[in-house]
C-alpha angles and dihedrals in degrees: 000000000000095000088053086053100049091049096043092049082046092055096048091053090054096045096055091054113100115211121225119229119204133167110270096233136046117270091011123133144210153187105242100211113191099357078275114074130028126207108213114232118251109266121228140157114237126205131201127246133179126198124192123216115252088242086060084058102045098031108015088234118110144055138298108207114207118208141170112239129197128187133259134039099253132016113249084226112079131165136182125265122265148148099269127028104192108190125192112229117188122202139161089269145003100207094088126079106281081221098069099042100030123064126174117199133192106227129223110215133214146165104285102009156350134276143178124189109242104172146001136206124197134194091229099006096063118211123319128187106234133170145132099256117157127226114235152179115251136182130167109266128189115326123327093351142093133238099221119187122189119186124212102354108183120236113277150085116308134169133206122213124193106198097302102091092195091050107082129184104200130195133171129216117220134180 
């Protein structure tokens, strides 16, 4: 009776722990999908790219657009739509505000790649710091990661960066 007992008070104390998931390596990301599994975002390296108007070449008046850019038409990692998408974002630390380490773009798509606007210089207009970066939700989560929700996101292509702005870790939403 007392060994039942002793396992039984053993299994109950295994089966309560929950156990953290966290992406394996630093400034990784993933979908986490029931509170229990997590898909890890497709990883790419993302370049940047900036285009002039045809009006900066002829007249030297107009505007040159900077983007990043990241390869590929559409993300391998999809997942359905729903109310509420919650990523895992592993850093070095989570000490320090997810706002200034963790950044979520909306992702225009063409044919041979993705792209979101970053910045933009005028002529008359001077620089201005643009981008589709969506604001989100964030706690600490587990040991060095953050706990990132993000409500209604529309369906499209969109890509996490932790820190590093050329590292992207890119998911699509799909009906």
């Amino acid at each position: 009776m007392k060994r039942l007992l002793f396992f039984l008070l053993i299994w109950c104390a295994l089966t309560s722990y929950s156990q953290v998931v966290e992406p394996e390596f630093m400034y990784e990301c993933g979908i986490l999908v029931n509170d229990t599994s997590l898909i890890i975002c497709e990883k790419q390296n993302g370049k940047i790219t900036s285009k002039a108007s045809a009006s900066m070449f002829l007249t030297g008046i107009g505007k040159v657009k900077t983007r990043y850019q990241i390869p590929g038409s559409h993300s391998n990692v999809k997942v359905k739509k729903s109310d509420k998408i919650v990523l895992i974002c592993r850093s070095a630390s989570n000490s320090v505000d997810p706002n200034q380490v963790v950044n979520v773009y909306s992702m225009e798509c063409k044919k041979k790649y993705r792209q979101v606007q970053i910045g933009e210089v005028g002529t008359f207009s001077g620089a201005e710091i643009k981008g589709d970066r969506i604001p989100f939700k964030a706690t600490k989560y587990g040991i060095s990661s953050y706990r990132i929700e993000i409500a209604n996101l529309p369906i499209g292509e969109y890509a996490v960066t932790v820190l590093n702005p050329y590292s992207f870790n890119c998911f699509c939403i799909e009906d």
